[in-house]
ZAVOVEX-764053 format. One record per atom (N, C-alpha, C): y, z, x; residue in three letters. Coordinates in steps of 0.1 Angstrom, whole numbers, plus 5000, padded with zeros to 4 digits. Layout:
ZAVOVEX-764053
YZXALA...
***
This chain:
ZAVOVEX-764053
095671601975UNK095471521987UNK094171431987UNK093071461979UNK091671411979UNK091671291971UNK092971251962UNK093971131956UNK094271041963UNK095471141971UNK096371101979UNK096070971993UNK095171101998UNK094970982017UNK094070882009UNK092970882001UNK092570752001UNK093270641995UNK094470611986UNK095670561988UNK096670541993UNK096470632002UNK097070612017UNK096470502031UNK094970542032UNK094170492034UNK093870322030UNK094470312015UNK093870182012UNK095170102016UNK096570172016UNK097570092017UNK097370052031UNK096270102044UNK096770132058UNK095569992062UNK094669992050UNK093169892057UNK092969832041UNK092669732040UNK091569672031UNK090169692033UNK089869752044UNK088269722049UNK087469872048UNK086569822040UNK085669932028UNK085170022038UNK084569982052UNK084270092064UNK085170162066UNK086170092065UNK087070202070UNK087870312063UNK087970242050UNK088270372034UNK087270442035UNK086070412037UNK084770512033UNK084670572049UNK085370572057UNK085170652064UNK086070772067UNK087070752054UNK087770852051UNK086671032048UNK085970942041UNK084771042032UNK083971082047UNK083271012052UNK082871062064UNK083371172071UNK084671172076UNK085271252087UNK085771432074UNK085571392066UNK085571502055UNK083871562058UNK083371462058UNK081871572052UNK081471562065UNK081271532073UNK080271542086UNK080671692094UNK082071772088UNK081771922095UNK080871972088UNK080271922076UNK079272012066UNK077672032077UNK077871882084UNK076471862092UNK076271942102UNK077671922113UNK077871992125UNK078172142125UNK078972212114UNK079172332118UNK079072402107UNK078072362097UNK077672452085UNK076572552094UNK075772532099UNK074972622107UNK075472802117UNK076172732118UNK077072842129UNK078072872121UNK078772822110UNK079372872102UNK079072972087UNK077272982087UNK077273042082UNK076573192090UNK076473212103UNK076173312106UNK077773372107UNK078773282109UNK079773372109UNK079973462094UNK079973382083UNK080073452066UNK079173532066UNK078373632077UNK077073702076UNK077873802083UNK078373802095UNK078573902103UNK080173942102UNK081273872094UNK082573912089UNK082773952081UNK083774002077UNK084674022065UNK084673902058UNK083973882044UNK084173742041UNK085373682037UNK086073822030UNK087273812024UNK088373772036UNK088973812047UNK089673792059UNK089173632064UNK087773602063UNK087573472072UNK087873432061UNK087873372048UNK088773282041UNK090473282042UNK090773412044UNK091973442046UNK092573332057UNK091673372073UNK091773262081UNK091773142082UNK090873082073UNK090472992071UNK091872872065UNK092472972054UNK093472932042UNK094772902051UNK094773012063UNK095873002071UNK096072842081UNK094772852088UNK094572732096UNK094772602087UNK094072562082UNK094172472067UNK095672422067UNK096272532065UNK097672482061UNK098472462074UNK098772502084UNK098972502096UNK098872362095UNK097272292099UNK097172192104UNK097872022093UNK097572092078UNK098171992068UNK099872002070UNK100272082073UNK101672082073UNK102371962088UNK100972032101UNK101071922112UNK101371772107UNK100071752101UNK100271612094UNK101271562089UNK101771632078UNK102671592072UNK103871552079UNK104571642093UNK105071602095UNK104771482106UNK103771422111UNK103371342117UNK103971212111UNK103171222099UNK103571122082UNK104671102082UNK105871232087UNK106871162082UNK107871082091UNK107971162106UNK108171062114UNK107570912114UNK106770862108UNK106270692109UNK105170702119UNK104270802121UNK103370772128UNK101770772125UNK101970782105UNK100570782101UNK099770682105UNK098470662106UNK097470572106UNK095970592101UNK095170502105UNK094170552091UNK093470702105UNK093470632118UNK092870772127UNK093570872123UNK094870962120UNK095371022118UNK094771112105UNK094571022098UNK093771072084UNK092471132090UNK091771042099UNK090471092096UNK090071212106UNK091471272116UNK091371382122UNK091771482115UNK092571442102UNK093171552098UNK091671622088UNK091171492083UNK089871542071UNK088971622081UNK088971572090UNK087571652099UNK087671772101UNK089271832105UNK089371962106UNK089472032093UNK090171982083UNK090272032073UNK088872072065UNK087971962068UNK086371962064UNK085372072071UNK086072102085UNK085672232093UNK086072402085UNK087372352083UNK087572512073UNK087072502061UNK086572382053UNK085872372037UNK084472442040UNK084372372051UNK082372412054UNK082072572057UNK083272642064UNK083272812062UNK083372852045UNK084572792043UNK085372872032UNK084272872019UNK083772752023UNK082972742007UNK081672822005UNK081272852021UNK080272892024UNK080373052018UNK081573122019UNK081873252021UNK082173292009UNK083073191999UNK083373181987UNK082173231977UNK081273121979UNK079773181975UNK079073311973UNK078973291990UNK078173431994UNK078573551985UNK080373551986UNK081073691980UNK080573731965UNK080473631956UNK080073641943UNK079173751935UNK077973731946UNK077273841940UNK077774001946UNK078474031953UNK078974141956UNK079974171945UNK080674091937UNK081474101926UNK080774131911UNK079974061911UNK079374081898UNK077674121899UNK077474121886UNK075774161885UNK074874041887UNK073674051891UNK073473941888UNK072873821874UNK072573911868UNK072573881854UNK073673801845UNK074673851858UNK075973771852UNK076273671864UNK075673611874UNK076173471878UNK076673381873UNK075473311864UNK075673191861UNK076973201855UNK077773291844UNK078773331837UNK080073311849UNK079673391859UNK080773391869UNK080573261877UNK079573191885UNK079973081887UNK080772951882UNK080172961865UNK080772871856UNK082272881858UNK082873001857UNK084473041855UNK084973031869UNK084073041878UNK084873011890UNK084972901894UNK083972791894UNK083872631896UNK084872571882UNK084972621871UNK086272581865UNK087372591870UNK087372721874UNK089272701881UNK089372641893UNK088372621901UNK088272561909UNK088572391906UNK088072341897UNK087772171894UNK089372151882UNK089872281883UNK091172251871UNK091972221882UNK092072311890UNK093072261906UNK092872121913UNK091272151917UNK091572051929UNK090971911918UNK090471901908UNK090271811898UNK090871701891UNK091271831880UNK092071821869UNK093971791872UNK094471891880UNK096271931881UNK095971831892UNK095371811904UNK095471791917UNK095571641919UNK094671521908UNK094271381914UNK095971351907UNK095971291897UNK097171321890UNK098271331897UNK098671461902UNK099671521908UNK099971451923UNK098671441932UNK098771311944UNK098871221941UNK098071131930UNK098871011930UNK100270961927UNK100871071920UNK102071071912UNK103371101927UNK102471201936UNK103571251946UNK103571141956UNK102271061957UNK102170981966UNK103370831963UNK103470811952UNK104170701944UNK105770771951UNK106270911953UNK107370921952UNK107570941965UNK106570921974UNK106470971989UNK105370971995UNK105070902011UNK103570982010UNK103271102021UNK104671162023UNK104271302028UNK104371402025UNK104771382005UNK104771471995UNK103471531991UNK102371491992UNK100871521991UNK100471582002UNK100671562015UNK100971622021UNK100971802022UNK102671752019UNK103371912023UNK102771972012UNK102671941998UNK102372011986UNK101472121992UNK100272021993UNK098972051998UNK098972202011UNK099572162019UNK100072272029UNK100372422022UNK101772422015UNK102172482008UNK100772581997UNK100172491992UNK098672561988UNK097672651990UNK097672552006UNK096872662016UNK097472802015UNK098772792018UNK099472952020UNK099273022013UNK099772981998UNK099873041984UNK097973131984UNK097373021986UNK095973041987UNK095373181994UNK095873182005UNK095573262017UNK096273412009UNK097773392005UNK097973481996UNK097573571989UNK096673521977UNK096073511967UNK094673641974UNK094273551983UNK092773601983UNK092973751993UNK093773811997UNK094573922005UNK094773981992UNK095473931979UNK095673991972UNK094574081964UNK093973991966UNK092674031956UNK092074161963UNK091474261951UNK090874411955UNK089674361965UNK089474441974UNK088474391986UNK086774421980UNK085774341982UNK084774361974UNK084074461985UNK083074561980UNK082374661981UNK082474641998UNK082374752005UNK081874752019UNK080274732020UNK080074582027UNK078674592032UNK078274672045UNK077374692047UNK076574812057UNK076474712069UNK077174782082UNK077174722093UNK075274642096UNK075174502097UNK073774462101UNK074374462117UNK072174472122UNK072174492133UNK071674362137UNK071774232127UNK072074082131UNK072674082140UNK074174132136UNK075274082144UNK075174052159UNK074374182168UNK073774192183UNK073074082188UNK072873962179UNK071673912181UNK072673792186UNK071773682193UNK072773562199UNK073273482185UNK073173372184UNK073773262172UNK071873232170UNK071573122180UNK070673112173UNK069573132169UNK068873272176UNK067973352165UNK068673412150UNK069773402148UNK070473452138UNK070473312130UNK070573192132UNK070273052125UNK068973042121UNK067973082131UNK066573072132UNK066473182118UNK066573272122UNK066173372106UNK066373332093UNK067773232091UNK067973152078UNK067073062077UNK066273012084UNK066272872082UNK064672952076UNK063773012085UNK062573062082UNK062673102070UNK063773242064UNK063573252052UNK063573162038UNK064473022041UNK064372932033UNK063272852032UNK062772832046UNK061272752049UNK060072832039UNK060272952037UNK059073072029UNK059473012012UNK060572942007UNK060472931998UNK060972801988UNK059572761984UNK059572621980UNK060572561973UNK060872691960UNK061572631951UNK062872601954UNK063872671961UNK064972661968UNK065372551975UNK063272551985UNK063772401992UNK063672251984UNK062972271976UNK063272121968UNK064572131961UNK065372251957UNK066472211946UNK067272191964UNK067372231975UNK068472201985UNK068371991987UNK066971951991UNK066171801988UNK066871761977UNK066871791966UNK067071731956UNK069271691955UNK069571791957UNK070871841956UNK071471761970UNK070971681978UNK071071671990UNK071371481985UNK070271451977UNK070371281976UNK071271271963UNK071571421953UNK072471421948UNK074371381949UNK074071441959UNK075571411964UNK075571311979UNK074671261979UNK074671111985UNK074971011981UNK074471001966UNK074970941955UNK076570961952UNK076771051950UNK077971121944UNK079371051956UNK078471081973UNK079671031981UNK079770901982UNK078670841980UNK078770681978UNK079970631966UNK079870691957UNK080270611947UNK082270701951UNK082470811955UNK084070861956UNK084370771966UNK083370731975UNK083870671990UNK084470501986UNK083970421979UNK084970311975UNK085270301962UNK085270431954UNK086370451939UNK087570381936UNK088270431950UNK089470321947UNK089670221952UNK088470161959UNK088770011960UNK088069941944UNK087370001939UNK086569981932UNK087670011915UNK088570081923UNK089970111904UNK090970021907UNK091269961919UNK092169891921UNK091369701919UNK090169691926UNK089669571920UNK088969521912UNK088669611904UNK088469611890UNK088669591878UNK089369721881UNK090069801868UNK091269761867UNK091769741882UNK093269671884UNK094469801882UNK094169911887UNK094670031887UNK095770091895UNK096570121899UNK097770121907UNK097170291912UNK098270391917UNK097870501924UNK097970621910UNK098770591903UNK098770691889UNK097970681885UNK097170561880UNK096370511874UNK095070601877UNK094970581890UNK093670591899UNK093470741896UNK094570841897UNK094670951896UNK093871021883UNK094670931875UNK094571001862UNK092670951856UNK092270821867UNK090970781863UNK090370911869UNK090470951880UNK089571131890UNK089671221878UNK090671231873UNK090571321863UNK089971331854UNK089171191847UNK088271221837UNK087371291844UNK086771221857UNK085271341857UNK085671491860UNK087371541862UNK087571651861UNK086971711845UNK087671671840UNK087071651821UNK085671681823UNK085271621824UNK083771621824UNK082971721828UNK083971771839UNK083071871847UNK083272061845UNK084872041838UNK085472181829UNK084272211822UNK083372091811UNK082872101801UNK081672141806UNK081072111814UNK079872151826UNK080072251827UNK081172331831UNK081172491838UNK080572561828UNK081772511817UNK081672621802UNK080272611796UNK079272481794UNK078172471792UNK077072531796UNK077172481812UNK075972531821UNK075572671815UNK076072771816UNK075572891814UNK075072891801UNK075672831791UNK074872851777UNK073372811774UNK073372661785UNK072172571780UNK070972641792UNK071372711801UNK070372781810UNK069772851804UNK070672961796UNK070573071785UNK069172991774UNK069372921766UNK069472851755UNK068372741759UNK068272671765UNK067272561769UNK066272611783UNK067072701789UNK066472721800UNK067072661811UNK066572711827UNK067072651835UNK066272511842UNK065072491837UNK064672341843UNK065272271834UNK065272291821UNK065372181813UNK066872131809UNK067772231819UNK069372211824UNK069472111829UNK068472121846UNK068672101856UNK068271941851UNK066971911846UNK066671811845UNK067871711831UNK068271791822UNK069271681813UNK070471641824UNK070971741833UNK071971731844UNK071571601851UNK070571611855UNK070371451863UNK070371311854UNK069571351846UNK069571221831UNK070871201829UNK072071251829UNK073271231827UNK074371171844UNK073971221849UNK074071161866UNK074071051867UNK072370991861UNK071570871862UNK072870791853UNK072970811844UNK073270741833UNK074770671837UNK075670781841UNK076870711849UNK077470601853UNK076670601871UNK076770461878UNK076370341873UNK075370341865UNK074670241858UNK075670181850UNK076470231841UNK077670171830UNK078770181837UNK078970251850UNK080070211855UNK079770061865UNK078770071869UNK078569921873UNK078369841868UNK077769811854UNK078169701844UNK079269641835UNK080369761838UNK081569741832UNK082969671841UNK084169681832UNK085369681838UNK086069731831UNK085669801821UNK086269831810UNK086870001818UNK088270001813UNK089270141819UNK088070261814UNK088070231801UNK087870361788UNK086870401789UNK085670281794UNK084370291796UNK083670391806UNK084870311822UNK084470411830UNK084970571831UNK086270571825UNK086770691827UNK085570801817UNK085170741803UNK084370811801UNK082870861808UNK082070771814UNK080870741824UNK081570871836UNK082470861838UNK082970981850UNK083171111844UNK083071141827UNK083471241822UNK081571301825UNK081171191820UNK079571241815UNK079071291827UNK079271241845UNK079071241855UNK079271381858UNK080571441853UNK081071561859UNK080071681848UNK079871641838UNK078971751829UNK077971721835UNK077371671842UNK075871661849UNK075971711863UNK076871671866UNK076871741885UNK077471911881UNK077871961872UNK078072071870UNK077272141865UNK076572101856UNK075772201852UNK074472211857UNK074172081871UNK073372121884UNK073872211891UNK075272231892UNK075872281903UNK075672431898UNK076172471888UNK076172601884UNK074672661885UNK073672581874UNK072072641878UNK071672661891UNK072172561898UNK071472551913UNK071472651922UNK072972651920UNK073672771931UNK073372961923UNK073672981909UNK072773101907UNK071773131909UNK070573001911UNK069173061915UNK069273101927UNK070072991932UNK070173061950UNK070973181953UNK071873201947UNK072673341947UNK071473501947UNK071273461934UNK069773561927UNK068773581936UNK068073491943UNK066973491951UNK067173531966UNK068073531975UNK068673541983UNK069473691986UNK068673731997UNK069473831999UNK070973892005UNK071473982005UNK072973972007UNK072873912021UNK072373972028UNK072773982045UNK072473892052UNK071273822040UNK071273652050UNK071673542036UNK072873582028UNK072973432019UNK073973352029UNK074873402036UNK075673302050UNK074573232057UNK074073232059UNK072773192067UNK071873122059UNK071273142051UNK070273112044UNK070872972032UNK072073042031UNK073072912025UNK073372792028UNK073772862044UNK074472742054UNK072972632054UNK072072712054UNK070872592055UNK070472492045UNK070772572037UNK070872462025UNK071872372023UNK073172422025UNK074072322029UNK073772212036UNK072872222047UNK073172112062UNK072072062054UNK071272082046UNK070171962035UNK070971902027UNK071972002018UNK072571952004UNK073171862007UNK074571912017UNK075471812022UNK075471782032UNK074571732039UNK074471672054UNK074371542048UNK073571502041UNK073771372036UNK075071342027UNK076471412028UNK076971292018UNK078371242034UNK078071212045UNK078871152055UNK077770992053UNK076571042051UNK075370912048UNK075770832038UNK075970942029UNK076270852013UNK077470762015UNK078770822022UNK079870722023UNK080170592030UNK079070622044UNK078970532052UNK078470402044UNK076970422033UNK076370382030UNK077170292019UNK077470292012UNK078370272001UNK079970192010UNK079970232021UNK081070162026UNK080470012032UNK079069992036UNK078569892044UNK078169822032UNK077369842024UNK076169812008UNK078069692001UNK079069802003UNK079969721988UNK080869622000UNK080469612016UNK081269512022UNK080469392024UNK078869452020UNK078269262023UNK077369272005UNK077369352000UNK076969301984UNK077669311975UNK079069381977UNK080269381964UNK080469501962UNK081569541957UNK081469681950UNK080969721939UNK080269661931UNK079669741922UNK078369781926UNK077669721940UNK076369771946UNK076269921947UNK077069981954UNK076570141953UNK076670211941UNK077170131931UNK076770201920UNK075770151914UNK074870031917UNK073170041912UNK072470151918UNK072870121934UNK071870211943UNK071770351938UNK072870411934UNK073270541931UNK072270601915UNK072270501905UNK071970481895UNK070270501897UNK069370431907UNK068670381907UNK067670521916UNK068370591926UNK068270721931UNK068270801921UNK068870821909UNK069270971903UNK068370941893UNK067970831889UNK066270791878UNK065670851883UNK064870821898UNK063970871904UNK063771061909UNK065471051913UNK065271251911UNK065071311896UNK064871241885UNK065271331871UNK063771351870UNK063071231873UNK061771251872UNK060671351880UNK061471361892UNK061071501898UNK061271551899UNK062571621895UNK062971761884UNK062171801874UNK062071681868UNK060971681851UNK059271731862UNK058771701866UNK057671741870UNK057671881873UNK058771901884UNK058672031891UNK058772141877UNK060172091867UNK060072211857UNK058972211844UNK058072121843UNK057072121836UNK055872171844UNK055872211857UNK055072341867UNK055372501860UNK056572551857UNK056972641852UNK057972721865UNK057872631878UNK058372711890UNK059872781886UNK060472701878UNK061872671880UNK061972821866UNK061172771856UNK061372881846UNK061173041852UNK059873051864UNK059873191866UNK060973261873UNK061773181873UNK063173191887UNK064473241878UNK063873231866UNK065473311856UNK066273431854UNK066173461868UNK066373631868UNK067973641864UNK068473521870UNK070373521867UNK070473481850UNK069673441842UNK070473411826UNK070473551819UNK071873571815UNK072173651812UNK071373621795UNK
***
């Protein structure tokens, strides 16, 4: 579907605000209800609230679909369906997380992150851009229903799975919402390192929403790319980003975790830069490969240090706050990137983007030439 509506989207408007506002109504539940959604992954069953989560999700995509197929899509239609569906990502992913270290040791994160954000980026990545554009070509309320169908399977899956360890009733729970928000935010406020990688990870994927938010105006007037096309172009930075999962943990291991963190951005940097001087298919699809080994093997370091350092009973909480830093800015990024490529072109958000991730590599490079980042290696196995 993450294929799909923005070629849905583009068939419905030409007008770059309003494709990029596809990405907006996706990420702005990360701003509004990552807060309160992560005191709820604190005081539930995490395993059940995904359950719920999987249930509703599909419920509401299946609504769509049939909306879609009666003849009554439009681009509003899209962008209520992303908002809600962006409301259950902002739990689920929240909780997804949290569960991890209750599964494994922590010595073994980074290992288990890597393998989980692979199967993760094989689905919604790899099988997924591909598969919408391809269903979208044969229908467009086949992406859609697929998608619905998912959720279920999904919700399935995670019921299936053996229930992780019983946590010990907290006596959080008693407390209102927001002294219970208040205690995340303080314990993240105590700790520097965490808050510059949430800062840093925050104009990361500001960049990152800039440049998905007019992709396909930018494969289609370009590259001259139809909806297959487009598909199979998302899928290189799937490519890109398998090889990230599998890597990350070796080069944390092996190089360390600043000097991950920092080649991860240098390769980020390097991206938009060749994708905005080019037009070449081969050029960018590769520049998207390189993108995804960089945003992953930030992704993997980032989120084990925060796993590691963070305690069980407030990572819902302490998470969700990092979240509303990380991704509160990418409804910014899309906006931004939707105004920037309607009065300077579309290859502008990819200087801008380019011209941001120079300037974070360099403050990565500082902070892990401090040694902060190195005393923080408790997860390399």
């Amino acid at each position: 579907m993450l294929a799909a509506a923005p070629l849905l989207a583009a068939s419905l408007t030409q007008d770059a605000r309003l494709v990029a506002g596809l990405t907006v109504s996706l990420t702005l539940p990360y701003v509004l209800f990552g807060l309160p959604g992560g005191v709820l992954v604190d005081w539930l069953d995490r395993r059940r609230l995904m359950y719920a989560v999987n249930l509703v999700r599909g419920t509401v995509t299946a609504a769509a679909a049939l909306l879609a197929f009666l003849g009554w899509a439009n681009i509003f239609l899209l962008y209520g369906l992303f908002f809600l569906i962006g409301i259950g990502e902002t739990i689920f992913r929240n909780a997804a997380q949290s569960i991890v270290p209750s599964l494994v040791s922590t010595r073994s994160l980074a290992r288990a992150n890597g393998g989980l954000l692979m199967g993760e980026i094989m689905g919604t990545e790899f099988v997924g851009p591909p598969l919408g554009g391809f269903l979208f070509s044969a229908g467009i309320t086949l992406p859609l229903t697929v998608n619905a169908a998912t959720f279920g399977i999904g919700a399935v899956l995670l019921m299936a799975m053996p229930p992780p360890p019983a946590r010990p009733r907290s006596e959080d729970r008693r407390r209102a919402f927001l002294p219970a928000i208040a205690e995340g935010m303080s314990w993240l406020a105590r700790e520097p390192l965490l808050r510059a990688l949430a800062v840093v990870t925050g104009a990361i994927n500001l960049t990152t929403s800039a440049v998905i938010a007019i992709m396909v105006l930018y494969a289609r007037q370009r590259l001259h790319l139809g909806g297959a096309g487009y598909g199979l172009l998302l899928s290189c930075g799937a490519v890109g980003s398998i090889a990230g999962s599998i890597a990350a943990p070796w080069a944390a291991r092996v190089l360390g975790p600043g000097r991950t963190l920092v080649t991860a951005l240098v390769l980020l940097a390097i991206s938009p830069a060749v994708i905005a001087a080019t037009s070449n298919r081969i050029v960018t699809g590769a520049m998207l490969m390189l993108a995804g080994v960089g945003n992953l093997g930030w992704t993997v370091v980032a989120m084990s240090l925060r796993q590691a350092m963070i305690p069980d009973h407030l990572l819902g909480r302490v998470g969700s706050v990092y979240r509303l830093i990380a991704w509160g800015s990418l409804p910014l990024g899309a906006l931004m990137a939707g105004f920037l490529a309607h009065a300077q072109g579309i290859q502008s958000p990819f200087w801008a983007s380019a011209a941001m991730l120079t300037v974070l590599s360099l403050v990565i490079y500082r902070l892990a030439r401090s040694g902060a980042i190195e005393r923080a290696r408790v997860f390399v196995a």
